[in-house]
SEGUGU-956411 format. One record per atom (N, C-alpha, C): x negated, y, z. Coordinates in steps of 0.05 Angstrom, whole numbers, padded with zeros to 5 digits, always signed. Atoms other than C-alpha are relative to their C-alpha. Layout:
N
XYZ ...
END
This chain:
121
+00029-00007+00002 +00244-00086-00187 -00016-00023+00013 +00012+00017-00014 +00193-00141-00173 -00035+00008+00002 +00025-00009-00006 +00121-00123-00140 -00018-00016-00001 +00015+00019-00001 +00057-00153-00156 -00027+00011+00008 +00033-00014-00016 -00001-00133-00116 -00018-00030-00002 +00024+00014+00006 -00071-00154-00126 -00027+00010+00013 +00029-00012-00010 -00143-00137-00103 -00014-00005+00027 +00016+00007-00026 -00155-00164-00035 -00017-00008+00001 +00022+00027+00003 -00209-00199-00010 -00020+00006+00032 +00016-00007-00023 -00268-00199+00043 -00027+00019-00008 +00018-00026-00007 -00305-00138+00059 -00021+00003+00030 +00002-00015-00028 -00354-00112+00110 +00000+00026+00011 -00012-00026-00011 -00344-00056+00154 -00010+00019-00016 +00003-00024+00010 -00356+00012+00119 +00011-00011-00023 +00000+00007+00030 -00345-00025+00057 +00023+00007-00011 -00025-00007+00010 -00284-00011+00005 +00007-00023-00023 -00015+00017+00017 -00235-00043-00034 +00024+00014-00016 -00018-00014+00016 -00178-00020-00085 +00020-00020-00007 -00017+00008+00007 -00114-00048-00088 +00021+00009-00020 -00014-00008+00015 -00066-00049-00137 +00034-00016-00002 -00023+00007+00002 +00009-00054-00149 +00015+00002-00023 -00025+00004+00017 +00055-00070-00216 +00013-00006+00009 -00028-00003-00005 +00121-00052-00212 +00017-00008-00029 -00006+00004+00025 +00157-00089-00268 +00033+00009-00001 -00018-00006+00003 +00228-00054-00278 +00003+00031-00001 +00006-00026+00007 +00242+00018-00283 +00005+00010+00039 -00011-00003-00017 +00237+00056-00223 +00003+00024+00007 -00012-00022+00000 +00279+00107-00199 -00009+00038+00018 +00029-00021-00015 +00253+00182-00185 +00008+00005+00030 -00007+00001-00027 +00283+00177-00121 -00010-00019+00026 +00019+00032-00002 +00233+00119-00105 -00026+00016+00004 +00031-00006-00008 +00164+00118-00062 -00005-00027-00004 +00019+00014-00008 +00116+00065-00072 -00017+00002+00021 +00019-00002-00011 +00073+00044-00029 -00016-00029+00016 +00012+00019-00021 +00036+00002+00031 +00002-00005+00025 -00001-00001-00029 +00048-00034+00087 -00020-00019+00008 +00013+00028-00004 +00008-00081+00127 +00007-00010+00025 -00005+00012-00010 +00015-00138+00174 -00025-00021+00011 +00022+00017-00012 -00042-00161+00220 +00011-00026+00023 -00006+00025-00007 -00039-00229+00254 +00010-00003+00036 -00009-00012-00017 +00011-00225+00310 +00015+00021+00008 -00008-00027-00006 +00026-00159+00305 +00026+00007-00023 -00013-00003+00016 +00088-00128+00268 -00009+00021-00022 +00002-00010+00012 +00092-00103+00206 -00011+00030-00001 -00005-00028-00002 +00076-00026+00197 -00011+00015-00027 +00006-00018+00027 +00064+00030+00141 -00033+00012+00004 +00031-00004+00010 -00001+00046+00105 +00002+00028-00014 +00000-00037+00013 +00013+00107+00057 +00016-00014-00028 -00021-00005+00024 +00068+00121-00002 -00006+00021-00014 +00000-00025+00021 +00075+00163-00059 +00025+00005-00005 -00021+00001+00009 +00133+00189-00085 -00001-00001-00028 +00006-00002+00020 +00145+00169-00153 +00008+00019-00021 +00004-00017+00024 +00165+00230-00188 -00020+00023+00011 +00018-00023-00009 +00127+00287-00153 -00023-00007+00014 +00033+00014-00010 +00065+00244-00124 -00003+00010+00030 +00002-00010-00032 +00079+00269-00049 -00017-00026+00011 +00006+00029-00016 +00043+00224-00011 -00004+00007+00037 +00000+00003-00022 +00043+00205+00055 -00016-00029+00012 +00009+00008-00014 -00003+00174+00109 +00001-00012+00027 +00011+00006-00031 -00009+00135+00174 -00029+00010+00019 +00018-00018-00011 -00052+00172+00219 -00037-00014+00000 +00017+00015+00001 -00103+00115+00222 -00020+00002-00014 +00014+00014+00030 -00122+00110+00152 +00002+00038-00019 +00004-00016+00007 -00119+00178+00136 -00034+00015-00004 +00021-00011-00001 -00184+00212+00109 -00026-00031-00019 +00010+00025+00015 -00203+00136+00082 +00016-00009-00025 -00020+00015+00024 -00143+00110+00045 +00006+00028-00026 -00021-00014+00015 -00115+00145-00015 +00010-00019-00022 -00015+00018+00019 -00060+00124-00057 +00005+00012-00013 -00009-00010+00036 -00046+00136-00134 +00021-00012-00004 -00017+00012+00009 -00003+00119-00177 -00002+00010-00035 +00000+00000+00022 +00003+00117-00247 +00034-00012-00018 -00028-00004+00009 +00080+00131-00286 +00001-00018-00020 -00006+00010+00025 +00063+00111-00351 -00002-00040+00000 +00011+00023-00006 +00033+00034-00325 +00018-00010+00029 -00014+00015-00018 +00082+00023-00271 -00013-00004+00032 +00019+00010-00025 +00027+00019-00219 -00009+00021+00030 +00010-00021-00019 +00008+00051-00157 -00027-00018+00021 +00029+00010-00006 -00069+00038-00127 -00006+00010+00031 +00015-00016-00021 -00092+00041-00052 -00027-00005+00000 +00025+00012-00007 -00164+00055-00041 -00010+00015+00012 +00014-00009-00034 -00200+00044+00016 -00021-00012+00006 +00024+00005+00006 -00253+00060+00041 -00008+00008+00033 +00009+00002-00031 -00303+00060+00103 +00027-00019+00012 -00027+00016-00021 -00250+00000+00128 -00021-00012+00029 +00009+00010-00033 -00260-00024+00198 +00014-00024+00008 -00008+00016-00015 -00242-00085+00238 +00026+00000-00006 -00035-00015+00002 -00177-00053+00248 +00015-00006-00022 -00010+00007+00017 -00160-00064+00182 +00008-00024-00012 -00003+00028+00017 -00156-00125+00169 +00028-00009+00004 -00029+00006-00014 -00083-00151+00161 +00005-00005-00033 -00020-00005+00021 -00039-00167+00101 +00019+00012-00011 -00014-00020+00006 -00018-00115+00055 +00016-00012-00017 -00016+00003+00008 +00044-00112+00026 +00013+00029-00019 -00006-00030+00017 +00064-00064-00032 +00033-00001-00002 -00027+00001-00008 +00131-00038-00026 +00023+00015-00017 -00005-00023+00018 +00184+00012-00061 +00025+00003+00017 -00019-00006-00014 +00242+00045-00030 +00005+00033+00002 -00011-00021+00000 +00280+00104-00018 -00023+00029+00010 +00022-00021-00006 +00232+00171-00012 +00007+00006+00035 +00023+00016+00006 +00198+00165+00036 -00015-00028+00005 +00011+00033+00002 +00193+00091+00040 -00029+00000+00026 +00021+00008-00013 +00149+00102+00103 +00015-00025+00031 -00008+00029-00026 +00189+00051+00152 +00009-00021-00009 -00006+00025+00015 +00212-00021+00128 +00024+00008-00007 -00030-00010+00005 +00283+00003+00136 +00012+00012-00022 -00004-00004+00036 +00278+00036+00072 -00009-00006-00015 +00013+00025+00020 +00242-00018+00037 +00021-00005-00015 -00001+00008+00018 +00277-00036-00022 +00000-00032-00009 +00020+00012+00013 +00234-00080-00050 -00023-00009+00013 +00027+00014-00011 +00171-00127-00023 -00011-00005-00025 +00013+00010+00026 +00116-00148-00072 -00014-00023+00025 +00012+00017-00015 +00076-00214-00048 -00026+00020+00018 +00018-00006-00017 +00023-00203+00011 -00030+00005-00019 +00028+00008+00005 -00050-00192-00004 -00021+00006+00019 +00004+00001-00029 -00096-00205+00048 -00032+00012+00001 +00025-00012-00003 -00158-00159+00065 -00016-00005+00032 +00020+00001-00025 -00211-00178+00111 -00022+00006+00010 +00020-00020+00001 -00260-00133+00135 -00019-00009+00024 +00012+00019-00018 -00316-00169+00175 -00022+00020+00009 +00022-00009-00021 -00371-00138+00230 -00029-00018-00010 
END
């Protein structure tokens, strides 16, 4: 499976953005997409997954109540969007896929390239 995330860019605070992820191979229903990100310095950590047959999704406490993540079966894709971002956010996301629920790296799979959101004061 290879991931191609898109949609970053610079934001300011309250502001929103919508990311997106093609997944080009088939992927299995035993499989969560999703997001991680990686701010400068800091390690890696999880953003929010879906599961790809029953759409469970799951959150980091953070970004809950702002983020939500889709996904779409028939197009391969799964979308975070977010909104009211803060400071905080800013970091390089990384779309991911891996064993349900794909919320720690350890069951990463799969990486798609970075895309880097920056949310300015």
């Amino acid at each position: 499976v290879q991931l191609q995330a898109s949609g970053g860019g610079l934001v300011q605070v309250g502001g929103s953005l919508r990311l997106s992820c093609t997944a080009s191979g088939s992927i299995a229903d035993n499989y969560s997409l999703g997001w991680f990100r990686q701010a400068p310095g800091k390690e890696r950590e999880f953003v929010a997954a879906i599961t790809w047959l029953r759409g469970v999704t799951y959150y980091t406490d953070s970004v809950k109540g702002r983020f939500t993540i889709s996904k779409d079966n028939a197009k391969n894709t799964v979308d975070l969007q977010m909104n009211s971002l803060k400071p905080e956010d800013t970091a390089i996301y990384f779309c991911a896929a891996g064993l349900n629920p794909a919320t720690v790296t350890k069951l990463v799979d799969f990486w798609g390239q970075g895309t880097l959101v920056t949310v300015s004061s």
